[in-house]
C-alpha positions in Angstrom: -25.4 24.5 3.4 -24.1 21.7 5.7 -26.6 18.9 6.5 -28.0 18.7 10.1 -25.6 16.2 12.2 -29.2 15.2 14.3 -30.9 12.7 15.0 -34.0 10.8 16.6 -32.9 9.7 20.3 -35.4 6.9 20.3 -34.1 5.8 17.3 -30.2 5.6 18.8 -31.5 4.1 21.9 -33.4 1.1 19.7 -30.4 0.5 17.4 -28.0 0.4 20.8 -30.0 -2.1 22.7 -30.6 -4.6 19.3 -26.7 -4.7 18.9 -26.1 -5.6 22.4 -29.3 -8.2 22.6 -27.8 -9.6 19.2 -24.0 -10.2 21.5 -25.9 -11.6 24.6 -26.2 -9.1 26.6 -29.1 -6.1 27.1 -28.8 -2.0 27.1 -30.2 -1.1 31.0 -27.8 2.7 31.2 -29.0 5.7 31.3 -27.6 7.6 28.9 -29.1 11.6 28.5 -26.8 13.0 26.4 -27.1 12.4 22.6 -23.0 12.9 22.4 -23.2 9.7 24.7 -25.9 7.7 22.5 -23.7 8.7 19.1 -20.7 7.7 21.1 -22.4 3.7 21.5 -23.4 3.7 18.0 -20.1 4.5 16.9 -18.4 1.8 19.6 -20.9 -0.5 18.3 -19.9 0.2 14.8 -16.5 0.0 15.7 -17.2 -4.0 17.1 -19.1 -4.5 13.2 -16.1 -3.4 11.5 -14.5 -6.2 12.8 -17.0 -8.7 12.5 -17.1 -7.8 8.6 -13.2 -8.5 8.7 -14.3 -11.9 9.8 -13.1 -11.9 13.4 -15.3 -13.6 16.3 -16.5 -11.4 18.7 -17.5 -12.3 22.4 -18.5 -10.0 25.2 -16.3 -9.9 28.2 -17.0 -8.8 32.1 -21.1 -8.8 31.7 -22.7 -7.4 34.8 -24.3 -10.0 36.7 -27.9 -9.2 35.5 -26.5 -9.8 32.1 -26.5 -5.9 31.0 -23.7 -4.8 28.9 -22.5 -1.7 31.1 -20.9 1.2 28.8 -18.2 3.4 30.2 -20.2 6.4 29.7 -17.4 8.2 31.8 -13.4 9.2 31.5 -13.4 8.0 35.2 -13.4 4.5 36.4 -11.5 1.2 36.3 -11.6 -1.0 33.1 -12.3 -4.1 35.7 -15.4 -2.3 36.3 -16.9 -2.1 32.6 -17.6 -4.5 29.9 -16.2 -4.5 26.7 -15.4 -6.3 23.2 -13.1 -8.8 22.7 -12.5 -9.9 18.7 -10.0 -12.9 17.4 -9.4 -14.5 14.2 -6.6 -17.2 12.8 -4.7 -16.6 10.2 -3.7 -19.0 7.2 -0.6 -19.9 9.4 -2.1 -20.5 12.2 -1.3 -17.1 14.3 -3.8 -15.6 16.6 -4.7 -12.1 16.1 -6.7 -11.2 19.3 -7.5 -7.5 20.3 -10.2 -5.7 22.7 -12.2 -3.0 22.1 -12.6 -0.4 25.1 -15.1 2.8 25.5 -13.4 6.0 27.2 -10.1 4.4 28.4 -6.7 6.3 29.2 -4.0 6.3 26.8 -0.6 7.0 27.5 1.5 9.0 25.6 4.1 8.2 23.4 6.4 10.8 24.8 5.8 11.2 28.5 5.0 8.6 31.1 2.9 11.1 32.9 0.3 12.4 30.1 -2.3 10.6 29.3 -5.4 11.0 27.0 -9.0 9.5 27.5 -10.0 8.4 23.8 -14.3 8.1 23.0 -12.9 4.4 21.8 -9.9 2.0 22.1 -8.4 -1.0 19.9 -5.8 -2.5 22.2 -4.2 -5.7 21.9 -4.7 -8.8 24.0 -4.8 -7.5 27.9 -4.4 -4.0 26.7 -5.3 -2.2 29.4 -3.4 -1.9 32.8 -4.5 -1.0 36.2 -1.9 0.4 38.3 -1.9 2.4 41.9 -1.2 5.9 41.3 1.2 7.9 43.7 -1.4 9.3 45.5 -2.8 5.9 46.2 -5.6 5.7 43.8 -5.7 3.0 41.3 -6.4 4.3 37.5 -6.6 1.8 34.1 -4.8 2.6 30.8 -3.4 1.5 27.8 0.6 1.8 27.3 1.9 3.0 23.8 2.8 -0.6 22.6 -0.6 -2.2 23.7 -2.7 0.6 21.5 -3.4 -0.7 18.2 -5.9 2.7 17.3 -8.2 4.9 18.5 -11.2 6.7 17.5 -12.8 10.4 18.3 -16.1 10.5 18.5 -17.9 14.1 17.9 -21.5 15.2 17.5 -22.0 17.9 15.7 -20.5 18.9 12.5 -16.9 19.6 11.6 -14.8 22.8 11.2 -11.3 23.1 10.5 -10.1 24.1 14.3 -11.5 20.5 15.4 -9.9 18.8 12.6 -5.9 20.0 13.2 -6.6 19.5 17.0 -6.6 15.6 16.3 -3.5 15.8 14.6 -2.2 17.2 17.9 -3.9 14.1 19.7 -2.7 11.9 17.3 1.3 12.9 17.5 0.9 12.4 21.1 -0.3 8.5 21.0 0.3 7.5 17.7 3.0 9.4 16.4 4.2 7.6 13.5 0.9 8.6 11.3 2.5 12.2 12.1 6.3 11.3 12.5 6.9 8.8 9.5 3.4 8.2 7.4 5.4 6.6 4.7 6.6 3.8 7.1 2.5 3.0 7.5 1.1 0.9 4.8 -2.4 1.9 4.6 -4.7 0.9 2.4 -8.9 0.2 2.2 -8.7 -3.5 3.0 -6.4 -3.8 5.4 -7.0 -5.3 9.9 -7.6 -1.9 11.4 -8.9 1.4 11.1 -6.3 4.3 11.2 -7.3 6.8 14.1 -10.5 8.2 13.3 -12.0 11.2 13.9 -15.9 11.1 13.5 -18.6 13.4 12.9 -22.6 12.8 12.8 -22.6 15.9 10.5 -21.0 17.0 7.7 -19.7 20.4 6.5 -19.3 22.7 3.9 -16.9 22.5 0.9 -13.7 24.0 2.5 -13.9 22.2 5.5 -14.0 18.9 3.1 -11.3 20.1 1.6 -9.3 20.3 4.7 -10.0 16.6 6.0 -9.2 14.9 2.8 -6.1 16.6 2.6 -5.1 15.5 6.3 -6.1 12.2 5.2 -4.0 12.0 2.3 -1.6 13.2 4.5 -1.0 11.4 7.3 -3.1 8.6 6.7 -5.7 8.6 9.7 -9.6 8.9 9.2 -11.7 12.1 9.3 -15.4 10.1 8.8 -17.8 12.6 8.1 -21.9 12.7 8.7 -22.9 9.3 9.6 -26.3 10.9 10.9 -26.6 13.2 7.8 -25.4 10.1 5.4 -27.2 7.7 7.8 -23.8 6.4 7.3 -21.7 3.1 9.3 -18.1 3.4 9.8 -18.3 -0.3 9.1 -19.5 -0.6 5.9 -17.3 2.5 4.6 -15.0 1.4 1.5 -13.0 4.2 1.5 -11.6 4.1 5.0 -7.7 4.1 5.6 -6.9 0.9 7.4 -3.6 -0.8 8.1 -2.1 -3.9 9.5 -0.6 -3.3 13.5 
């Protein structure tokens, strides 16, 4: 029987506002939904897993009362929003410097005119563009060659359906995990993440089955029951990662 993908809301909301009171900033949103609470842990977690791999963090665009706004919607301009930005120096002296957005647009590979809002973003330096639509209204998003990865952020536990959907998601903005796996060198201790689908539950045998398969396969994450597990993609060994 799969393990219940719940958990305590005042427990999300306290581990939310010590992460952002530990980066110099304080939790003031309101955030009802539980899919939006799992959604900051998980962009929270996303900002460890970087930290871990020994890059410095700093908070960018504060509101002016110091309060870490999340973009708890798909609508809105990045200048309006704070997010993560994470650097480190390599042996020969190169700067690898990336941001981390919540629910940004991403552009597809394919078409200049879809896009996709992802739960969370890795870009690279400047990632993310703001440009005046044709009907006037300005709208922020990351092109193809500024997306480093992405993650999918789902609460509730998986089933198959859900699971060949992201490949979907993923051919459209990163389709060389779909297109050409073997050109990707992935591995458990590389920069990045690969795109990541995550789950606060955890389901039954056949549907494990079926994401370790489509891992194997293509190389991107399906992270299962981080509730159920009390689980942090951050401190997962087993996670596919590669170098951007």
């Amino acid at each position: 029987m799969a393990k219940s993908p719940w958990k305590d809301r005042s427990a999300l909301l306290k581990d939310i506002s010590s992460f952002t009171t530990r980066n110099g900033a304080f939790f003031r949103q309101n955030a009802k939904r539980m899919s939006d609470l799992f959604e900051l842990s998980v962009y929270n977690d996303t900002v460890k897993f970087y930290r871990r791999k020994r890059y410095k963090i700093a908070v960018e665009n504060l509101m002016k009362d110091g309060t870490f706004k999340y973009k708890l919607s798909t609508i809105g301009l990045k200048e309006n929003f704070s997010f993560f930005r994470a650097w480190k120096v390599a042996a020969n002296g190169v700067v690898d410097e990336i941001e981390i957005h919540h629910n940004i647009r991403l552009r597809s590979a394919h078409d200049d005119h879809i896009y996709f809002t992802s739960d969370v973003s890795v870009t690279r330096k400047d990632g993310v563009t703001t440009k005046a639509q044709k009907n006037g209204r300005n709208h922020s998003f990351v092109e193809p060659e500024s997306l480093i990865t992405f993650l999918e952020v789902k609460h509730m536990n998986p089933f198959p359906e859900v699971l060949f959907s992201f490949s979907g998601i993923v051919l459209e903005v990163k389709p060389d995990f779909i297109l050409n796996p073997t050109a990707i060198a992935v591995g458990t201790k590389k920069s990045h993440l690969t795109p990541a689908l995550i789950f606060s539950g955890i389901g039954g045998s056949h549907v494990e089955s079926v994401a370790d398969k489509l891992m194997a396969r293509y190389g991107y994450n399906v992270i299962r029951g981080l509730f159920a597990n009390k689980g942090r993609i951050y401190a997962s060994r087993t996670a596919n990662t590669f170098d951007a």
